[in-house]
C-alpha positions in Angstrom: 109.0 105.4 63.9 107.5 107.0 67.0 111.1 108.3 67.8 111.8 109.7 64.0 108.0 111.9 64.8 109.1 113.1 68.1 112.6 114.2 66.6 110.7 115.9 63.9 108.2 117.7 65.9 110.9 119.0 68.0 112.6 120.5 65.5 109.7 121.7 63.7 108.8 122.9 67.2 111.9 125.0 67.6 111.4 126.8 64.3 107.7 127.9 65.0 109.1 129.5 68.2 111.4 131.3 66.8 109.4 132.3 64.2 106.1 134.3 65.6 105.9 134.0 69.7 102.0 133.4 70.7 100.0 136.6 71.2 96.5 135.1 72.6 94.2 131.9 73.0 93.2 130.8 69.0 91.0 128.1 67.1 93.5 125.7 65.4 92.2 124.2 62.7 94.7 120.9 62.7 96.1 118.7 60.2 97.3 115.4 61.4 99.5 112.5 60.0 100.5 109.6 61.4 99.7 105.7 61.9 97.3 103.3 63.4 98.1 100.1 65.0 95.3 97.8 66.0 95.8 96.2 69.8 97.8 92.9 69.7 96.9 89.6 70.1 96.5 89.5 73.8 94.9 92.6 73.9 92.0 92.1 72.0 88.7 91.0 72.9 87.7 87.2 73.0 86.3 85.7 69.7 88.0 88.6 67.9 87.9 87.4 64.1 91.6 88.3 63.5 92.4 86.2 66.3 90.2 83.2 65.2 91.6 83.4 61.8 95.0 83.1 63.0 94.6 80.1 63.9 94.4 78.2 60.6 95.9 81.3 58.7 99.3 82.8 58.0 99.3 87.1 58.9 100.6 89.1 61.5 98.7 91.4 63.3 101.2 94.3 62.9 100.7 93.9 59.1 97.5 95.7 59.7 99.9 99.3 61.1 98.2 101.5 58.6 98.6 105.4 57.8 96.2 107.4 59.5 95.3 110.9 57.9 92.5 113.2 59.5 91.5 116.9 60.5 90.6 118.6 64.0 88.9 121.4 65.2 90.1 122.7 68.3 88.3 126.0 70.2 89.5 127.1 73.3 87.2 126.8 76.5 89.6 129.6 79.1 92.6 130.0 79.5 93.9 125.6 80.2 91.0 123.9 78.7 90.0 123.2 75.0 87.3 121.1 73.1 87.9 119.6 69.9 86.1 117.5 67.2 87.9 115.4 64.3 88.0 113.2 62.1 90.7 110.4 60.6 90.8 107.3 58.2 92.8 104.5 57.8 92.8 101.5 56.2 95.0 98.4 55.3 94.7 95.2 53.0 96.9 92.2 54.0 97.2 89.6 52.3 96.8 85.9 53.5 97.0 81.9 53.3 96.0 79.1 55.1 98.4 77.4 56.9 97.9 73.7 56.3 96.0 73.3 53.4 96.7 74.0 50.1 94.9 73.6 46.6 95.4 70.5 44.2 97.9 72.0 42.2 99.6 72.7 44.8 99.5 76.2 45.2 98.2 78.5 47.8 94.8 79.1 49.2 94.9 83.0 49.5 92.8 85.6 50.4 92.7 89.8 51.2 91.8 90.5 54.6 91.1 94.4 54.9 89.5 97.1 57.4 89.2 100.4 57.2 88.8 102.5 60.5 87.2 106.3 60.2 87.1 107.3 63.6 84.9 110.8 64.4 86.5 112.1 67.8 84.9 114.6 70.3 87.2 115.5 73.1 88.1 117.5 76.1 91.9 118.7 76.8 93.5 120.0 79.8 96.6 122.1 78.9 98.3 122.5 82.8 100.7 125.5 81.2 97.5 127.4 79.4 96.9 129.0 75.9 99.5 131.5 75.8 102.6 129.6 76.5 104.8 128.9 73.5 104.9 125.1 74.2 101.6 123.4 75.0 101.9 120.0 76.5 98.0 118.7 76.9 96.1 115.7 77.8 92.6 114.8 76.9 89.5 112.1 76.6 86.5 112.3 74.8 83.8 110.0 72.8 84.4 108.5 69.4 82.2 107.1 66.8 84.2 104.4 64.8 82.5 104.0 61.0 84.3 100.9 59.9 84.1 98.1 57.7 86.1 94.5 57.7 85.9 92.2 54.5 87.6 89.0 53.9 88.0 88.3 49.5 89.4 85.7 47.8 89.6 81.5 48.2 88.2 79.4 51.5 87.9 76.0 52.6 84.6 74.5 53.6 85.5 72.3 56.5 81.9 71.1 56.6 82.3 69.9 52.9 84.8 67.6 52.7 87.4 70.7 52.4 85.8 71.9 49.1 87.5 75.3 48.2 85.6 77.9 46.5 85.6 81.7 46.1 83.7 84.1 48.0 83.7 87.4 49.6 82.5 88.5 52.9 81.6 91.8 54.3 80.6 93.9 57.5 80.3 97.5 58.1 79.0 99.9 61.2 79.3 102.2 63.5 80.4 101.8 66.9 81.2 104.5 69.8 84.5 104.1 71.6 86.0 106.5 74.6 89.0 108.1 73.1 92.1 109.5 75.3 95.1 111.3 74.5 98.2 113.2 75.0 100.4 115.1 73.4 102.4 118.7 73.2 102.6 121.4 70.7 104.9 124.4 70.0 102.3 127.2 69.2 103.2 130.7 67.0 100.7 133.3 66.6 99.5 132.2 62.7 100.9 128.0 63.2 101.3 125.1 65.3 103.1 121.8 65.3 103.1 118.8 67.8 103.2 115.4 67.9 100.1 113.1 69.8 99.5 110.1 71.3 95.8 108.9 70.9 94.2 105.6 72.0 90.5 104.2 71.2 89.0 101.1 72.4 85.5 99.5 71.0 84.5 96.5 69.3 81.9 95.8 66.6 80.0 92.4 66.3 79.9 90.0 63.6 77.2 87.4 62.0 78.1 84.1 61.5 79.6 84.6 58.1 82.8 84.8 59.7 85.4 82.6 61.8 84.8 85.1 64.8 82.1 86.8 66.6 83.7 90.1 67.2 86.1 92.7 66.0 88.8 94.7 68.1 88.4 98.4 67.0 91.1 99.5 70.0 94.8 100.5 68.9 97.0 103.3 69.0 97.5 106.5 66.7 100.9 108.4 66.6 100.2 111.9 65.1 102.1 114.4 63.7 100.1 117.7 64.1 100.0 120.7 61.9 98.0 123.6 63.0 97.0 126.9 61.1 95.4 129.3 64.1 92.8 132.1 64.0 
C-alpha cells in the first residue's frame, strides 16, 4: 500500500509542478487520507488488552489497519520552519471468537472488538530546502491529544462461573496526550500542494477491571496522502 501512495504522490507531484511554480511562503490548509496501523504485538505496552485477549481469542492485530481521514493547518514560521495543528479519525470493528470454547450448540462464542482513534496534533516542522522551493521534503514532532474510545460487544465466558456464557458490552473512552513525529515531502504550486507523510504517535490509556487487560496501546503508524489548497 505504502508503495502504491508514494507512486501516486509522485505523479500527482509532477503535475502540480508543472502546473503553477511556487511564488512565496503560504498557509496550506491540508487534506489528508491515508491509514492507521496500531503497534504490533511486541511493540505494545505490557498488559495491553489486545494482547491479553489474544490469548484465549481468535484476531489479528493487523485486522485493526483502519482508514484514517483528517485536516491540518499549517502556517509558516520563516523561511525553513512551519507549525501546524490537525486533526484525524479512525476507527475499526473486528470481529472475534474464543479459541477453545464454544457454546452448547456448538456454535461460536463471538464478539466485536472496536476502537476508534481521533488524534488532535500540534507540531513543529523543519523544511531543510525552505518555503519557496517547488519540492518540500520536511520533518517534524509535536504533542497530540488522542480522544479515543475501545468497547468489546457481544458473548463472554465467566471463568469464575463454571464457564457460564452471557451477553454483555463493555466500554472505555478518554483522552490521552501522546508526542507525535513525522516526515514527509510535498510538491508545492502557488494555489495547491500534494505529498505523501509518515506520522507516528505513541500513548497509552488505562483501563478498569472490566476488561482482560489493564492498558491500551494508542501508538501506531499513519501513512498520509496530503492535499493542500494554499493562501
Amino acid at each position: 500500500m505504502l508503495q502504491r501512495i508514494v507512486t501516486g504522490t509522485i505523479g500527482l507531484g509532477v503535475v502540480a509542478l508543472i502546473a503553477v511554480p511556487p511564488a512565496a511562503a503560504q498557509q496550506t490548509l491540508n487534506v489528508t487520507i491515508g491509514r492507521f496501523a496500531p503497534l504490533g504485538e511486541d511493540a505494545r505496552v505490557a498488559d495491553d488488552v489486545l494482547n491479553v485477549n489474544r490469548t484465549f481469542l481468535l484476531f489479528d492485530h493487523e485486522q485493526f489497519d483502519s482508514p484514517s481521514i483528517g485536516a491540518e493547518w499549517l502556517i509558516p514560521l520563516g523561511d525553513f520552519v512551519e507549525a501546524g495543528a490537525g486533526v484525524s479519525v479512525s476507527r475499526r470493528t473486528v470481529a472475534s471468537v474464543y479459541q477453545d470454547f464454544v457454546d452448547s450448540d456448538g456454535t461460536e462464542i463471538d464478539q466485536d472488538l472496536r476502537l476508534r482513534l481521533v488524534p488532535l496534533a500540534f507540531t513543529i516542522r523543519l523544511l531543510p530546502l525552505g518555503q519557496f522551493s517547488p519540492v518540500q521534503p520536511y520533518v517534524g514532532a509535536g504533542l497530540g491529544i488522542i480522544n479515543w474510545r475501545y468497547s468489546e460487544t457481544g458473548e463472554f465466558v465467566d471463568f469464575g462461573a463454571g464457564n457460564e456464557i452471557f451477553r454483555d458490552a463493555f466500554t472505555a473512552n478518554g483522552s490521552v496526550t501522546a508526542p507525535v513525529v513525522l516526515g514527509g515531502i510535498r510538491f508545492a504550486g502557488r494555489r495547491a500542494s500534494v505529498g505523501g507523510e509518515v506520522r507516528y504517535q505513541k500513548g497509552e490509556a488505562d483501563l478498569d477491571d472490566q476488561f482482560a487487560g489493564s492498558k491500551l496501546d494508542l501508538g501506531g503508524w499513519t501513512y498520509n496522502v496530503t492535499l493542500g489548497v494554499r493562501f
